[in-house]
C-alpha positions as CSV (number, residue, x, y, z in Angstrom):
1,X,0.0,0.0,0.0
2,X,2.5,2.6,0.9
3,X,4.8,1.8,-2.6
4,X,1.3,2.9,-4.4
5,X,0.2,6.1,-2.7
6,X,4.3,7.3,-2.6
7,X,4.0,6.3,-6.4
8,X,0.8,8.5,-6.9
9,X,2.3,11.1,-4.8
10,X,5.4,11.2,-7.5
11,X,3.1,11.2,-10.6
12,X,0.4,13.9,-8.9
13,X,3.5,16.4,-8.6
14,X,4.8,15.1,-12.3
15,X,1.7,16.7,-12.9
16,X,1.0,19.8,-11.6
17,X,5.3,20.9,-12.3
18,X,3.7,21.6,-16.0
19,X,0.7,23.5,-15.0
20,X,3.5,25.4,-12.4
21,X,5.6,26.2,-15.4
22,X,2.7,27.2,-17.8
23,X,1.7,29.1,-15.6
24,X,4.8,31.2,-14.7
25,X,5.6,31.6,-18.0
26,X,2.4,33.1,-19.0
27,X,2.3,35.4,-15.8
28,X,6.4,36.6,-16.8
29,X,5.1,37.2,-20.6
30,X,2.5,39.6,-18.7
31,X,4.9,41.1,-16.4
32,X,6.9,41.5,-19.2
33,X,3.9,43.6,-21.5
34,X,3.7,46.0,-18.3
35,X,7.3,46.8,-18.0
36,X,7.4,47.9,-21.8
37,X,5.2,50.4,-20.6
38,X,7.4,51.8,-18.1
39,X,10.9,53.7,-17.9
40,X,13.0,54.0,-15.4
41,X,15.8,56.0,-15.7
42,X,18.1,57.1,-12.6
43,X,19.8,60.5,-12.2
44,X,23.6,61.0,-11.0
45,X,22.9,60.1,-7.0
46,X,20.6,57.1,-8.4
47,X,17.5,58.3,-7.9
48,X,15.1,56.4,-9.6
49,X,12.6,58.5,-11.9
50,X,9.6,56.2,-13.1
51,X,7.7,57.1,-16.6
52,X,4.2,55.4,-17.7
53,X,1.8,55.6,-19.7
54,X,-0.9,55.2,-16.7
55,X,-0.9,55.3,-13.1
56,X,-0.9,51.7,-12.7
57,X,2.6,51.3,-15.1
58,X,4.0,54.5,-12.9
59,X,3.3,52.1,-9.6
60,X,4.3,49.0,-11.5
61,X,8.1,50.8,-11.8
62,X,7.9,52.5,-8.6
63,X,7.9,49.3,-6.9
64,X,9.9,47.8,-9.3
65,X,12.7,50.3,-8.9
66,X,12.4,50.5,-4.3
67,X,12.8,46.4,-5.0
68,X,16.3,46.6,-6.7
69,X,17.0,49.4,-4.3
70,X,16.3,48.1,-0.7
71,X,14.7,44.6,-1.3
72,X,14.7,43.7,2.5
73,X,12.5,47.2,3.5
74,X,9.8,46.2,0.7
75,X,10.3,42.3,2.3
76,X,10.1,43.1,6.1
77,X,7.4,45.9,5.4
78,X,5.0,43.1,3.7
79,X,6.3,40.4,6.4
80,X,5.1,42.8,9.1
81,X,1.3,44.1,7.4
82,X,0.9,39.8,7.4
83,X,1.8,39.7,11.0
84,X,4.8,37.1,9.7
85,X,7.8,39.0,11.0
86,X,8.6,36.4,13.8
87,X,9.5,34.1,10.8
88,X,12.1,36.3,9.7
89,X,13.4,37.9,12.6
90,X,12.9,35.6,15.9
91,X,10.8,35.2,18.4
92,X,11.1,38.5,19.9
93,X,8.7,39.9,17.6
94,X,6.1,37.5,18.0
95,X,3.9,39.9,19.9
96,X,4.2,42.8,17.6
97,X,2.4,39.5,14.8
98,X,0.1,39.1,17.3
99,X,-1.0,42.9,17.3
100,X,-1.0,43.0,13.6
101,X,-2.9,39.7,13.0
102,X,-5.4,41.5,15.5
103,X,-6.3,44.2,13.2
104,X,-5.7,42.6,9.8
105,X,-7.5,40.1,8.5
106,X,-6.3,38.3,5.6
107,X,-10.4,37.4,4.7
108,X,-11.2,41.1,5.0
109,X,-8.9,42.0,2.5
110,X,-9.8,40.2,0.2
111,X,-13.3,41.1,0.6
112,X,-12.3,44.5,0.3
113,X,-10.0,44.0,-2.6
114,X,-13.0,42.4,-4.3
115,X,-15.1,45.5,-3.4
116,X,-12.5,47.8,-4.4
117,X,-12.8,50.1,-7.9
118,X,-11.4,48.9,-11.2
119,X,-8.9,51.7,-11.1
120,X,-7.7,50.9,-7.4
121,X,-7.4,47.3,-8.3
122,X,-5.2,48.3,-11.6
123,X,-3.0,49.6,-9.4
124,X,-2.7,46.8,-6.1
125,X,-2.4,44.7,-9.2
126,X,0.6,47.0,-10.7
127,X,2.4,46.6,-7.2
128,X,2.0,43.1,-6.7
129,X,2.9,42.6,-10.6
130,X,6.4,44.6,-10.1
131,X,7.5,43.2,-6.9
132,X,7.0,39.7,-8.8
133,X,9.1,40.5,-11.7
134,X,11.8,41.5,-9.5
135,X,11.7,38.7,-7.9
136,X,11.8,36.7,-10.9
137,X,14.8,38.2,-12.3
138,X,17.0,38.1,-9.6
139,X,19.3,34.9,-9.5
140,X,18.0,32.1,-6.7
């Protein structure tokens, strides 16, 4: 019995690494559509000035640009809206996850998020979009 479930286990994930890839490579050909959209040029002290056609490719560079500058702020910021920062930092901020898990609720955000204007959603979408692509491009 257990040589037939491990064996299903091995062709369950032999099938879902496919759908994985498909669909990273679709969502890095999007990625890819919104950063032709944006420019980011940086000025003698590196100061990163984002162009776009809309607000959403603006916020897609502006994130895109703080995550090649300072990866670990955007990664402990996020880490600490999720009330995750004990994970990352030790045990000594577990209470200061327990005060943000009491006033954010993933659920509610999502509810909210679903609620939210086209336009606003454009533009979580944006952020979420450029701190992705970063992270696909750097090295692992």
């Amino acid at each position: 019995m257990k040589k037939t479930f491990g064996l299903l286990l091995i062709v369950i994930a032999g099938l879902l690494i496919p759908c994985h890839a498909q669909t990273m490579a679709s969502e890095q050909t999007r990625w890819a559509a919104e950063a032709a959209n944006v420019k980011i040029v940086r000025d003698d002290w590196g100061i990163a000035h984002v162009y776009g056609k809309t607000d959403a490719d603006a916020v897609f560079g502006m994130i895109y640009a703080q995550a090649e500058d300072d990866f670990n702020r955007v990664e402990t910021n996020y880490l600490n809206a999720m009330g995750r920062l004990a994970e990352a930092e030790g045990e000594d901020r577990v209470y200061q996850d327990l005060r943000m898990k009491m006033f954010i609720d993933p659920e509610d955000l999502k509810k909210e998020y679903a609620a939210s204007p086209e336009w606003l959603c454009k533009l979580m979408d944006a952020f979420a979009d450029g701190v992705n692509l970063y992270l696909a491009n750097i090295p692992m």
